[in-house]
C-alpha positions as CSV (number, residue, x, y, z in Angstrom):
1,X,5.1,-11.8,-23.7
2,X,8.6,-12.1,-23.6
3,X,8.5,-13.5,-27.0
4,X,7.5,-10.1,-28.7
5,X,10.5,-8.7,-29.9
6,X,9.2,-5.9,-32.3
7,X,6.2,-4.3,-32.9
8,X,4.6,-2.7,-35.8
9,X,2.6,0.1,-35.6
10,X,0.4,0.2,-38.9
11,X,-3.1,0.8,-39.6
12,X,-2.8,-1.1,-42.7
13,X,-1.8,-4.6,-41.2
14,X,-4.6,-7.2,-41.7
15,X,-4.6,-7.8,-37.4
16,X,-6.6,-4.6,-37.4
17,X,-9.4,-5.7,-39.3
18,X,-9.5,-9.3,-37.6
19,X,-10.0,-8.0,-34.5
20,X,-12.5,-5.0,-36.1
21,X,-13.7,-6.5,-39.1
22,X,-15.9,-2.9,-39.6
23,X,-13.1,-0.5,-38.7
24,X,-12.5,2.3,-41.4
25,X,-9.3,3.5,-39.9
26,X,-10.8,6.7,-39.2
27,X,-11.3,6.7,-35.3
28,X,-8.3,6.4,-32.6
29,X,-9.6,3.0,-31.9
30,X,-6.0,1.1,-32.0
31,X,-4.2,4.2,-30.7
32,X,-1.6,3.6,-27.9
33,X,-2.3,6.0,-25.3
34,X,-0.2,4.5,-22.7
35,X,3.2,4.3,-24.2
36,X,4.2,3.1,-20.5
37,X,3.0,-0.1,-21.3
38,X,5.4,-1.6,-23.3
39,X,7.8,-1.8,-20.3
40,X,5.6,-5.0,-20.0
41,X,7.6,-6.5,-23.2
42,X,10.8,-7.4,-21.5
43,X,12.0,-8.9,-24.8
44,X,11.2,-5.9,-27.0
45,X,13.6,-4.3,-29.2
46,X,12.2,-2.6,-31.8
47,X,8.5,-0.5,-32.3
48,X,7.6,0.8,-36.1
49,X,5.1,3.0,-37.1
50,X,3.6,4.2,-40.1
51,X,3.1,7.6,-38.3
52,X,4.7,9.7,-35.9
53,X,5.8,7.9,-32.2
54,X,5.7,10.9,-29.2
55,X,9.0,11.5,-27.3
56,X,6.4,9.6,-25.0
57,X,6.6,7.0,-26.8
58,X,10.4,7.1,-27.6
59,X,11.4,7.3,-24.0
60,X,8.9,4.1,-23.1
61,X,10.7,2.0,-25.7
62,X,13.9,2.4,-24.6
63,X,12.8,1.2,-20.5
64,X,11.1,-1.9,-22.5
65,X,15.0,-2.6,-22.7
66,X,15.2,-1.9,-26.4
67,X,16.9,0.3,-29.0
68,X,14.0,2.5,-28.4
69,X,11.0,3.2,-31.3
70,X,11.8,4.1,-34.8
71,X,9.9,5.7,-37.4
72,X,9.3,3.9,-41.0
């Protein structure tokens, strides 16, 4: 885990569908609901999203010891 440097947060990216070949994108399925969590990626420095990331979700990314989550 303290490899992962960046994450990105898109429903579009082909990991989806290779861990849920039948997912439509249509249910919270891959949401994060525990923004917490990435304090667990000591390395991380950067999360992307394709949507909107909470103030939850802000605040968690800068703990994990990163320049916090951006937007694309």
């Amino acid at each position: 885990m303290t490899q992962v440097t960046e994450v990105l947060l898109d429903g579009g990216n082909s990991i989806y569908f290779d861990v849920a070949p039948h997912w439509d994108g249509e249910d919270g399925s891959f949401d994060v609901r525990e923004w917490g969590e990435l304090a667990a990626l000591p390395g991380l420095r950067v999360v992307r999203a394709s949507g909107v990331v909470p103030s939850a979700g802000r605040r968690a990314g800068g703990q994990a010891g990163g320049s916090g989550a951006g937007g694309s």
